[in-house]
MARBALUM-442902 format. One line per 5 residues: number of its first residue (from 1); their letters; for each residue x, y, z of N, C-alpha, C. Coordinates in steps of 0.02 Angstrom, whole numbers, plus 32768, in hexadecimal, padded with zeros to 4 digits. Layout:
N
NUM> a> X,Y,Z,X,Y,Z,X,Y,Z ~ ...
% end
This chain:
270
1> xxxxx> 3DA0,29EF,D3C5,3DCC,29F7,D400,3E13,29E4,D3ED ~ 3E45,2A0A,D3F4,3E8B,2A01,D3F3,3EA5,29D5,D42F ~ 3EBD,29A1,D427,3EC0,2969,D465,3F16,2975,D461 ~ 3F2E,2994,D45C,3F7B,29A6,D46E,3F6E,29F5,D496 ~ 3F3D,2A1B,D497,3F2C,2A4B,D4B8,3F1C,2A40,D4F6
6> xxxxx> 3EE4,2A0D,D4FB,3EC1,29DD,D541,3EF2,29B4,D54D ~ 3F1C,2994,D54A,3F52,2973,D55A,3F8C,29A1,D583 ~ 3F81,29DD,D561,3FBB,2A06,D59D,3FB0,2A21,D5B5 ~ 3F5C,2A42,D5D7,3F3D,2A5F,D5FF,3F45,2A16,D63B ~ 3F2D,29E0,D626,3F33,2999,D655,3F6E,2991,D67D
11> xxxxx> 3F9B,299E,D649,3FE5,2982,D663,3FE8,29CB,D682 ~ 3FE3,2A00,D680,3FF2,2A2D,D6A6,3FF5,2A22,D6EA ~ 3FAC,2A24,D6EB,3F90,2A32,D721,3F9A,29E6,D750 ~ 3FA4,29BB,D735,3FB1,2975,D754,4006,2989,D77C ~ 4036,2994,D75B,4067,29A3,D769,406D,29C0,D7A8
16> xxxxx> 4042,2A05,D7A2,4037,2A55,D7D6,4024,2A28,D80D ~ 3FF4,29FD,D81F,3FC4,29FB,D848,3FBF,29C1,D862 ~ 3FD8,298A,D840,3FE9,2937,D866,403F,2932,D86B ~ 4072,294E,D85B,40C2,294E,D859,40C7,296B,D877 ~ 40B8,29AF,D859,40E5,29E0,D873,40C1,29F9,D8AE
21> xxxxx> 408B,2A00,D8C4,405C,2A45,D8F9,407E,2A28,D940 ~ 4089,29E6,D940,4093,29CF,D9A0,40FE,29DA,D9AC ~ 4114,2A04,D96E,415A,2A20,D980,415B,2A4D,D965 ~ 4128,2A7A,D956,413B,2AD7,D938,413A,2AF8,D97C ~ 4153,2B29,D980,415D,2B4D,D9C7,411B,2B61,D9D4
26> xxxxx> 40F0,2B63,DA09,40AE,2B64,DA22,4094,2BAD,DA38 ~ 40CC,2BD9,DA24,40B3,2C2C,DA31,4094,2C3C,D9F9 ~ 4060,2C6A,DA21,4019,2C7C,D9FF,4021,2CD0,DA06 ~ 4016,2CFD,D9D4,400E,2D31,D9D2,3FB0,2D49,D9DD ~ 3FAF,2D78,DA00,3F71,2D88,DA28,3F5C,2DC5,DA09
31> xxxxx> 3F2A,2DDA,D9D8,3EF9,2E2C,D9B9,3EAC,2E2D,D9D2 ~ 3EA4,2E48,D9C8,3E52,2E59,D9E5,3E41,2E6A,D990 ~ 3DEB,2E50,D99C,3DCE,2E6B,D95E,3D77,2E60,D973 ~ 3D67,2EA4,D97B,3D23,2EC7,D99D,3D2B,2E7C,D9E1 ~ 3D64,2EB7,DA05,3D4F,2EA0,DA3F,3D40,2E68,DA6C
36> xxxxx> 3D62,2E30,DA2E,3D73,2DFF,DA46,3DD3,2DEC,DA38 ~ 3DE6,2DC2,DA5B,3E3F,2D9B,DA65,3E2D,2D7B,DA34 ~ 3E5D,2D76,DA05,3E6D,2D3C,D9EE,3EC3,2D27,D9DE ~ 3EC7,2CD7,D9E9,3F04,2CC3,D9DA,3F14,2CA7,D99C ~ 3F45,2CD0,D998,3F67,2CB7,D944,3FB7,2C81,D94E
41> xxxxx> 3F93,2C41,D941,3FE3,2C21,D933,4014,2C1F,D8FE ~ 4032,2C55,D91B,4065,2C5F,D8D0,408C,2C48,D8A5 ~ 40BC,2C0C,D8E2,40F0,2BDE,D8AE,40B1,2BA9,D880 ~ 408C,2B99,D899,404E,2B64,D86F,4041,2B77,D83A ~ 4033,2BC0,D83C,400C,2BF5,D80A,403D,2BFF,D7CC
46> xxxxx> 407A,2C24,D7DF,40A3,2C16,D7C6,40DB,2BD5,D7A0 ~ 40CD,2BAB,D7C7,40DF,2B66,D7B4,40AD,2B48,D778 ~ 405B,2B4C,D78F,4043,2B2F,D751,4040,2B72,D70D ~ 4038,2B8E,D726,4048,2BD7,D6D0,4086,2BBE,D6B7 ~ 40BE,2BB0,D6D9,4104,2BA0,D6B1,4100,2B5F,D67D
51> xxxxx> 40D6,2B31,D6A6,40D2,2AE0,D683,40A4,2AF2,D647 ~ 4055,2B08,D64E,4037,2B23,D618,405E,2B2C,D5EB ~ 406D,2B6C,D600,4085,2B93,D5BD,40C7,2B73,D59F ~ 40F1,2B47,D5B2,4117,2B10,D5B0,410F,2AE3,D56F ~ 40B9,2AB6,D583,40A0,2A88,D563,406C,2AB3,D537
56> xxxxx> 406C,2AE6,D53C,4041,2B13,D506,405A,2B39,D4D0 ~ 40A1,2B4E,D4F6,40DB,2B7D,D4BC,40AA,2B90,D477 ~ 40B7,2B3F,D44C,40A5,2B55,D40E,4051,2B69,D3E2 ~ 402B,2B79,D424,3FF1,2B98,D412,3FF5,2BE3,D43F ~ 4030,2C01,D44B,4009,2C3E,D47E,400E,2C8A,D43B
61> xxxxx> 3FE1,2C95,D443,3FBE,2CF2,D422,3FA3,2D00,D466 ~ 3F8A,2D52,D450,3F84,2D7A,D48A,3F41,2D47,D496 ~ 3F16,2D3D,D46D,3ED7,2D2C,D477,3EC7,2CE9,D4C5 ~ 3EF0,2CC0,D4A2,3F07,2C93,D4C2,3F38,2C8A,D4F1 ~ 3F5E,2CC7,D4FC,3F83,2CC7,D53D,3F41,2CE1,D568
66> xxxxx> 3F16,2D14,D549,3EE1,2D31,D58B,3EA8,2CE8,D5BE ~ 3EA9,2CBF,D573,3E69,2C85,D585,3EAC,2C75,D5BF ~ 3EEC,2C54,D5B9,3F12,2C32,D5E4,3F12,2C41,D620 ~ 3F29,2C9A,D629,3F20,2CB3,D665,3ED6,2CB2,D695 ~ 3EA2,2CBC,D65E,3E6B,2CB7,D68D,3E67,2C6C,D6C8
71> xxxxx> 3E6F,2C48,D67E,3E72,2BFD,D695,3E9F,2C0E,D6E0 ~ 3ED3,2C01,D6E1,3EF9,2BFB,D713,3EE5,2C22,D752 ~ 3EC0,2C67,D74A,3EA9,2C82,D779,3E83,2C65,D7A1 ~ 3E3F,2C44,D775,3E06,2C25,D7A8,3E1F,2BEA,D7AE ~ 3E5C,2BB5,D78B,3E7A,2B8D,D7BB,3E78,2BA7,D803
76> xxxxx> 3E97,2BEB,D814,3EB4,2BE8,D84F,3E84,2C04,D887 ~ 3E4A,2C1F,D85E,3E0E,2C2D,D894,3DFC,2C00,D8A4 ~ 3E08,2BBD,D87F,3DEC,2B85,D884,3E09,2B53,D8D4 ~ 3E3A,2B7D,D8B5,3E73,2B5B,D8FA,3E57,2B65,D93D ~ 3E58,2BA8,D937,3E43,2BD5,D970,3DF6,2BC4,D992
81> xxxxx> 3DCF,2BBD,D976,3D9B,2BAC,D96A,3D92,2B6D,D99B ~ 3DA5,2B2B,D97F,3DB8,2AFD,D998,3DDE,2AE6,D9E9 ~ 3E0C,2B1B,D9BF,3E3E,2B1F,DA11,3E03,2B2D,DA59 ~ 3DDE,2B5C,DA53,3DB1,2B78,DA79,3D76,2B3C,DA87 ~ 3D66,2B11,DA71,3D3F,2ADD,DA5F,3D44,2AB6,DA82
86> xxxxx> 3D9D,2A92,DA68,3DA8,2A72,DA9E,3DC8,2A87,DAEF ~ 3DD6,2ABB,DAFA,3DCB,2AD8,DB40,3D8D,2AD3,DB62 ~ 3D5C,2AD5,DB4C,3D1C,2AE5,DB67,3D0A,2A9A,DB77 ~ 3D15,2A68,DB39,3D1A,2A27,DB45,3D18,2A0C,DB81 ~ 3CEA,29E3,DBA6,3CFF,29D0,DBEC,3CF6,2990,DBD6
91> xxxxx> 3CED,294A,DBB5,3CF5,290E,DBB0,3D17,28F8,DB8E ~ 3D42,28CF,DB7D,3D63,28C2,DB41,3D45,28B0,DB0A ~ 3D03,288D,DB08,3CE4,2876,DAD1,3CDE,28A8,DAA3 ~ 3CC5,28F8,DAB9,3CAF,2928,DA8A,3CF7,2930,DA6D ~ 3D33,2935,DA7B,3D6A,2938,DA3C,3D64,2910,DA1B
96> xxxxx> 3D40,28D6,DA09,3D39,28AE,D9D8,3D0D,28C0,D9A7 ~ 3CDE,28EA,D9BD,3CCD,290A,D984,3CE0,2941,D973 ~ 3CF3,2962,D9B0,3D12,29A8,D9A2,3D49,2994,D963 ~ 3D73,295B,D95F,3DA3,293F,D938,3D9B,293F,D8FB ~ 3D6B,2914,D8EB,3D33,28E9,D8A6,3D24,292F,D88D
101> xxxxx> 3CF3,2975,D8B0,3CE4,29AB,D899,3D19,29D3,D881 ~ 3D49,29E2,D893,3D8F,29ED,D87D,3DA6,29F3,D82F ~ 3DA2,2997,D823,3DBB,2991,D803,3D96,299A,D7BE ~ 3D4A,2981,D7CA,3D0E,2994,D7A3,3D1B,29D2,D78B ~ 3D1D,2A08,D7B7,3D17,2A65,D792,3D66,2A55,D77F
106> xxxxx> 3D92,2A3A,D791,3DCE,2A4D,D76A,3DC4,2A22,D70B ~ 3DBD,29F9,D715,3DA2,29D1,D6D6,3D89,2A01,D6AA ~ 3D48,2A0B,D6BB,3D21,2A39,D697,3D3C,2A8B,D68A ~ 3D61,2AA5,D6B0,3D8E,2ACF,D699,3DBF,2AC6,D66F ~ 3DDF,2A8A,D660,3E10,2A90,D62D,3DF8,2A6A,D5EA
111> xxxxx> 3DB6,2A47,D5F1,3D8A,2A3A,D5BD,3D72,2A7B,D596 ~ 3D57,2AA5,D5C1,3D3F,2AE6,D59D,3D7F,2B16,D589 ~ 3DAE,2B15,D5AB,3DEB,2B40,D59B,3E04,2B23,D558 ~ 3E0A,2ADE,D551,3E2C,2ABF,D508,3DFD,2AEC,D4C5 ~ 3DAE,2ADE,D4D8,3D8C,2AFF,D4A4,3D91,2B3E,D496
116> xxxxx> 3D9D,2B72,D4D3,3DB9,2BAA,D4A9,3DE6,2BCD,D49D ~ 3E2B,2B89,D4AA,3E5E,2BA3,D484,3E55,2B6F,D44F ~ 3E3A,2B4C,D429,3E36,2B40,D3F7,3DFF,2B60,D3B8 ~ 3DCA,2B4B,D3DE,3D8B,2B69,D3B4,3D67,2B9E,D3C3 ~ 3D4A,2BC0,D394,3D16,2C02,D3B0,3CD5,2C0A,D39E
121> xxxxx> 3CAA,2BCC,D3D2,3C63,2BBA,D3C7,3C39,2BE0,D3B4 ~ 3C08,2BF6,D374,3BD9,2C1C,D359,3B9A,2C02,D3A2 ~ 3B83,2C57,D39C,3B5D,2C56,D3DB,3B28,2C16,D3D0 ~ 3AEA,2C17,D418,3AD2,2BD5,D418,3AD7,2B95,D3E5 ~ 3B1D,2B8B,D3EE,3B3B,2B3B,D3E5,3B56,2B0E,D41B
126> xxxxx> 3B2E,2B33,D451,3B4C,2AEF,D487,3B29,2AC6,D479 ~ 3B01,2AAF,D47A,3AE3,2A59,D463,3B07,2A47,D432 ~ 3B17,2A5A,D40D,3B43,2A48,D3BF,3B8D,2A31,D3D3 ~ 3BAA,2A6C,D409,3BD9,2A68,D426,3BE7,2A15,D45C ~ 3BB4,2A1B,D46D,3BCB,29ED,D4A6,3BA8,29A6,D487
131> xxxxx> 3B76,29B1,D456,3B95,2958,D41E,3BC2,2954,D407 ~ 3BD7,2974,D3EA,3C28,2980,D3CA,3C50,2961,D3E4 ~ 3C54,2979,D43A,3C83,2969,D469,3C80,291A,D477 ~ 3C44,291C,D47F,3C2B,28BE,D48E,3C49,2883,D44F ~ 3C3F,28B2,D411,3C48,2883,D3ED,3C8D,2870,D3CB
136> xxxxx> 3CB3,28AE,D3D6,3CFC,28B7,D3D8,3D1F,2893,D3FF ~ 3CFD,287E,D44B,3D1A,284D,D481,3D0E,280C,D46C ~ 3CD9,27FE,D45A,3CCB,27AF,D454,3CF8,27A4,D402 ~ 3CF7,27C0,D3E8,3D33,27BF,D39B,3D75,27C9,D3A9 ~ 3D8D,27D7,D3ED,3DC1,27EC,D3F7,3E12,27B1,D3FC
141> xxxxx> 3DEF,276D,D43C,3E2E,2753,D445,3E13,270F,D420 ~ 3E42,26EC,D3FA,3E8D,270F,D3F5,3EB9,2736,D3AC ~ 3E73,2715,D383,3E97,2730,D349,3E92,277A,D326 ~ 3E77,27A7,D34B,3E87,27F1,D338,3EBF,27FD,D35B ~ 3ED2,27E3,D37F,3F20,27FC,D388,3F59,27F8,D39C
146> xxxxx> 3F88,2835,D36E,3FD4,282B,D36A,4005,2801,D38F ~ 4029,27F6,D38E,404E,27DD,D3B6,4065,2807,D3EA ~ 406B,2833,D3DE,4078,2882,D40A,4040,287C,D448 ~ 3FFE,2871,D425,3FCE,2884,D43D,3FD5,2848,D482 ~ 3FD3,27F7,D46C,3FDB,27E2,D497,4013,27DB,D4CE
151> xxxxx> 404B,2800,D4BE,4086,27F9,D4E5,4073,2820,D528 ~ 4043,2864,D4FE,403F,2882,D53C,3FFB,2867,D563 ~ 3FD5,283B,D54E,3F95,2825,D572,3FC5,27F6,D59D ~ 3FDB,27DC,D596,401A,279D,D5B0,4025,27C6,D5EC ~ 403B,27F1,D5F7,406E,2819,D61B,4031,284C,D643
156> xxxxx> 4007,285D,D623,3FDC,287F,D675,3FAD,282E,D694 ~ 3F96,27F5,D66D,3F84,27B7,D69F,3FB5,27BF,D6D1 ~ 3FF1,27A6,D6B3,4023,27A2,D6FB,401C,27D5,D71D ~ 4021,27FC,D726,4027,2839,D74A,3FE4,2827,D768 ~ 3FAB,2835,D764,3F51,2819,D772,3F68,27EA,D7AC
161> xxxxx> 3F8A,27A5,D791,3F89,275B,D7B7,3FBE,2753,D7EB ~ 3FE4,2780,D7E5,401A,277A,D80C,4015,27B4,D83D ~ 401D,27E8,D840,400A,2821,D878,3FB5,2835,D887 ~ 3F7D,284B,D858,3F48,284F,D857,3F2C,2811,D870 ~ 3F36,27D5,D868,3F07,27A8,D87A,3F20,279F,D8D2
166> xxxxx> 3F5D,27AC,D8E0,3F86,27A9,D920,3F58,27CF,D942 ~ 3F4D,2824,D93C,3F1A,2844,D949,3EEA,283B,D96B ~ 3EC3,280D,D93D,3E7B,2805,D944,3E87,27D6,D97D ~ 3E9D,2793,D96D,3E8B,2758,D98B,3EBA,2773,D9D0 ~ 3ED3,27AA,D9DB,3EE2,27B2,DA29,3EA6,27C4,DA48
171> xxxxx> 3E81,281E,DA31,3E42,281A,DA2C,3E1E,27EE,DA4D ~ 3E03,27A1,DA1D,3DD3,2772,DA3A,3DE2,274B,DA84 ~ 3E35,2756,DA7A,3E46,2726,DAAE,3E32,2759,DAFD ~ 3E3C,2795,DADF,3E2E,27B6,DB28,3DF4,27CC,DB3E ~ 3DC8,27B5,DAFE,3D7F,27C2,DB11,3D73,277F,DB36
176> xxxxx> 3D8F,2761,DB38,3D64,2727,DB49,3D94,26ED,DB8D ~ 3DCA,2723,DB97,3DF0,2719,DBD2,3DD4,272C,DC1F ~ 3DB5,26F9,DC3C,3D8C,2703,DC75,3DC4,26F7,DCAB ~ 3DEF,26EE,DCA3,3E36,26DA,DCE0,3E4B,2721,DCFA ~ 3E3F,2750,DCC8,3E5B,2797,DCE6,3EA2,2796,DCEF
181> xxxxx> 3EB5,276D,DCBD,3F0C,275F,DCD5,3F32,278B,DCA9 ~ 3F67,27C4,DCDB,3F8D,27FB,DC9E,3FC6,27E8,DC85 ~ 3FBC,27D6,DC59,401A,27D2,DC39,403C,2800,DC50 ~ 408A,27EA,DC4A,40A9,2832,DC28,40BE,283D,DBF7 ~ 40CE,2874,DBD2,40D5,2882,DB98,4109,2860,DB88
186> xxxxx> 412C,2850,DB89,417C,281F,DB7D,4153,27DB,DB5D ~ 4117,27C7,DB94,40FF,2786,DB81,40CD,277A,DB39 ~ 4096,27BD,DB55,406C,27CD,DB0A,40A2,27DE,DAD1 ~ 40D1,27FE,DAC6,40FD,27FA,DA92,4119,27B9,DA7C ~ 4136,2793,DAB0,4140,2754,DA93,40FD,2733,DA75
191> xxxxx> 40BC,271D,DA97,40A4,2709,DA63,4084,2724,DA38 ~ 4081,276A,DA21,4074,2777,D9D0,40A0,2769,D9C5 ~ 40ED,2774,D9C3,4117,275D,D981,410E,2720,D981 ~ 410A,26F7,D9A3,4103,26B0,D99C,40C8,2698,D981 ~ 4088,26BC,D972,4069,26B4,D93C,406D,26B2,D8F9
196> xxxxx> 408B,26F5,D8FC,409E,2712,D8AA,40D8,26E2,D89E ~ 40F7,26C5,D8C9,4149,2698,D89D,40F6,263B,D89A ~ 40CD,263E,D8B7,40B7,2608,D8B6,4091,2613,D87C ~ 4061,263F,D864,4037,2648,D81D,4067,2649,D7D6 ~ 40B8,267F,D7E8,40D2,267B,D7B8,40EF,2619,D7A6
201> xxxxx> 40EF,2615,D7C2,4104,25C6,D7B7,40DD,259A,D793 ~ 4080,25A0,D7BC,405E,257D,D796,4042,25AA,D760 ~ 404D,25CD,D741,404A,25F3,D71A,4079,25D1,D6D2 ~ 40C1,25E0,D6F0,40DF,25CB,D6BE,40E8,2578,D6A9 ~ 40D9,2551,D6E4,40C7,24FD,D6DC,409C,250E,D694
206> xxxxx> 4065,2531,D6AB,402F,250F,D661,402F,2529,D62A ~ 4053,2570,D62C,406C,258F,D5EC,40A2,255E,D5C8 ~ 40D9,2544,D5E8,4107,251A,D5D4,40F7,24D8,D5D0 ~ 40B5,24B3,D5EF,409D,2481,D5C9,40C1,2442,D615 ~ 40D1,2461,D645,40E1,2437,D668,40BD,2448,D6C4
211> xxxxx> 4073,2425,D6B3,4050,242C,D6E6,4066,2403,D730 ~ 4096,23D9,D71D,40A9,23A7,D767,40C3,23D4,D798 ~ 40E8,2428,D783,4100,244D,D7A6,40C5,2456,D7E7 ~ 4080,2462,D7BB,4064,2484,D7ED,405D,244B,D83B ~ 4062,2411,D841,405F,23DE,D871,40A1,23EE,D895
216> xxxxx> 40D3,23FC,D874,4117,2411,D8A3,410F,2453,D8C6 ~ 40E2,2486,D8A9,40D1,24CC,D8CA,40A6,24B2,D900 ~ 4089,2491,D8EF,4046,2480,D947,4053,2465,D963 ~ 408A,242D,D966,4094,23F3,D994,40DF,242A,D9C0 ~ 4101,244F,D98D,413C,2484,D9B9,4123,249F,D9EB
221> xxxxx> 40E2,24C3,D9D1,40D8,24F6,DA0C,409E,24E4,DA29 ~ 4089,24A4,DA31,4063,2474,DA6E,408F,244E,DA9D ~ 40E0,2451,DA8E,410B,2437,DAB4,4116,247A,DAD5 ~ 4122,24A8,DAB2,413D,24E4,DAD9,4101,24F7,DB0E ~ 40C7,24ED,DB06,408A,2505,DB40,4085,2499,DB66
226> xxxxx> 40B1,2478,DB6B,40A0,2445,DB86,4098,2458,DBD5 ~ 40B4,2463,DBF1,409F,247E,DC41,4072,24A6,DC47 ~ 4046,24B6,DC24,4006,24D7,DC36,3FC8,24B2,DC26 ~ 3FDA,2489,DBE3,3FA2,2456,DBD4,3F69,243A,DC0E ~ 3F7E,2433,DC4A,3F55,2415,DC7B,3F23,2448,DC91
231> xxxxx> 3F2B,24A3,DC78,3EF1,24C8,DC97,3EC2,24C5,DC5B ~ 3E79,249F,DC76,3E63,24A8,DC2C,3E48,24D1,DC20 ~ 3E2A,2522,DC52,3E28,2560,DC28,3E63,256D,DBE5 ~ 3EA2,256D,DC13,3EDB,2568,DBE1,3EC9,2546,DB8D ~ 3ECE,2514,DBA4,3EC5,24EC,DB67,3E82,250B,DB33
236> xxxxx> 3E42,251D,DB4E,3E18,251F,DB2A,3E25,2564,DAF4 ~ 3E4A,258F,DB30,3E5F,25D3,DAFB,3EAD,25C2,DAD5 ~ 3EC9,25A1,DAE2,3F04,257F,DACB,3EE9,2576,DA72 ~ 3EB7,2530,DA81,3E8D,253C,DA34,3E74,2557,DA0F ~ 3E42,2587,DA42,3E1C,25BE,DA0C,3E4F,25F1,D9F0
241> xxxxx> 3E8D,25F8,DA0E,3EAA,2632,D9F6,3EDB,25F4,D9BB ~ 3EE9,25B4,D9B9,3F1A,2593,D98E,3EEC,25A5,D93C ~ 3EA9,257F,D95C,3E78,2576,D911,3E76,25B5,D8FA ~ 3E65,25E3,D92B,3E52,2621,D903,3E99,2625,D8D2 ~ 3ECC,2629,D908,3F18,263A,D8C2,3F14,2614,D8A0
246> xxxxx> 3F09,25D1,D891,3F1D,2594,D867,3EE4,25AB,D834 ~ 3EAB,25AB,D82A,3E75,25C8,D807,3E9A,25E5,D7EB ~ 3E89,2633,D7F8,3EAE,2660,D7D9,3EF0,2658,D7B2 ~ 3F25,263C,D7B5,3F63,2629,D7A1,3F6D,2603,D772 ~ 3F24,25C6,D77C,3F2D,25AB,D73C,3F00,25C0,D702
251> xxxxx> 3EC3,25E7,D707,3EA2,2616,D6D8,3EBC,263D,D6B5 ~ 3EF5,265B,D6DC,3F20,268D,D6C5,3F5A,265E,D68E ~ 3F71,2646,D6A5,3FA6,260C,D672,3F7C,25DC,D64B ~ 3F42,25C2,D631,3F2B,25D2,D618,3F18,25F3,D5DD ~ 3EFA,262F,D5CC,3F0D,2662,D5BE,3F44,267D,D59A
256> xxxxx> 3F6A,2681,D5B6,3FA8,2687,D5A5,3FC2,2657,D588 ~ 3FBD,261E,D581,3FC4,25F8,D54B,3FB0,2601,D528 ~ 3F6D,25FD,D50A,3F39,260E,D4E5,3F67,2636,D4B4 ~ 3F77,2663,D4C2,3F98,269F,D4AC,3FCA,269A,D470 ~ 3FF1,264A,D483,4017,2640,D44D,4062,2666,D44D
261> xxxxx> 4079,2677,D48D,409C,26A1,D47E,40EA,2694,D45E ~ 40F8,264F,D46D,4134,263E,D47E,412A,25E5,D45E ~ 410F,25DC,D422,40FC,25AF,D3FA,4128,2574,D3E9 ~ 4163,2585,D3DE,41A1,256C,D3CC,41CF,254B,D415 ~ 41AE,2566,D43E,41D3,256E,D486,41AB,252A,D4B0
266> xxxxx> 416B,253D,D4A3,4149,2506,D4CB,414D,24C5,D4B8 ~ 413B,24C1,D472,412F,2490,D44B,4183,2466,D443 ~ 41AE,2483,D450,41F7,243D,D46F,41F0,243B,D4B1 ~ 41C0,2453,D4D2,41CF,2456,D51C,4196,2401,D524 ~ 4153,2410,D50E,412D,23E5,D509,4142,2395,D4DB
% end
């Protein structure tokens, strides 16, 4: 497996779909095909083909521009697909898996897409294939790779911990919001960004070796929710949604230490 190949199918599609999808313009072009509608979102479609082929440049032949395009196609049936899914959706819980399933077939699509723009498996070698794969992962971090390699593993985590994990853990919170209480969008915007500025923080506390930050991130924004503290529905989802980010944030930094990226940097910082 070429892990600078899978690294920019990741970052692609991380980019397309946790950044960019909730400010690309939301018009959908409408074709029939036997007789059924379907919607095509075009700036998305177009937006992730540009980043691909972007972070792919220096592998594209015809061969491999065709695997790309396919790829990108059943991305977007995928979309569609989904989109329809969650319409039909009547509880919130099932987007949680509708979510998790998502991300699963997207995974596994750019797992299989790396292999054949890299390799061209002699027939029945999938068993061969997919030890290969197993054993290539567990050999993998940290010392097969580049520095390249990890700059860009560095850089789709964040992206993962900071918008993607925002995602999800809204998700849980609204599965499990029995108050029926609607934000407004002004308010749900404020607190995702105020997640993502809260993970990037403890993120970079433990990459930089200075974990006391993360006590100044929780005690800030337990002063900033102090007038609500007394509802303890409040409070109880107050937590599940802190741990879930704090978890995540520090796994991710972490990690990213691990990585080594910035060796010289940490080590006067520490």
């Amino acid at each position: 497996m070429d892990y600078n190949i899978l690294l920019g199918l990741l970052i692609s599609y991380s980019i397309t779909y946790f950044i960019l999808q909730s400010v690309l313009p939301r018009k959908q072009k409408k074709f029939k095909v036997i007789k059924r509608t379907f919607r095509l979102s075009l700036y998305t479609l177009l937006t992730h083909t540009l980043l691909t082929f972007i972070f792919l440049f220096n592998i594209l032949s015809p061969k491999n521009i065709l695997v790309l395009l396919i790829y990108l196609v059943i991305h977007t049936v995928v979309d569609e697909v989904l989109e329809q899914a969650y319409i039909k959706g009547k509880n919130s819980s099932s987007a949680i898996y509708l979510f998790l399933a998502d991300k699963a077939i997207r995974l596994l699509l750019i797992i299989i897409s790396t292999y054949l723009l890299k390799t061209n498996l002699p027939k029945h070698a999938t068993f061969a294939a997919i030890n290969k794969f197993f054993e290539s992962i567990i050999g993998l971090f940290p010392t097969q790779l580049t520095y390249q390699n990890r700059l860009l593993v560095a850089v789709f985590l964040f992206i993962i911990a900071l918008w993607g994990a925002g995602k999800f853990i809204a998700l849980i919170i609204e599965s499990i919001n029995k108050s029926g209480e609607n934000k407004s969008p002004e308010i749900l915007k404020a607190g995702f960004l105020i997640g993502i500025l809260e993970r990037f923080f403890i993120i970079c506390s433990i990459v930089f070796g200075m974990p006391q930050v993360i006590g100044f991130v929780l005690a800030a924004k337990s002063v900033a929710r102090l007038s609500k503290l007394n509802d303890d529905y409040f409070v109880e989802i107050f937590i599940i949604g802190n741990f879930m980010s704090f978890v995540i944030a520090i796994i991710v930094g972490a990690v990213i230490k691990n990585l080594d990226l910035f060796p010289y940097l940490i080590k006067t910082i520490e």
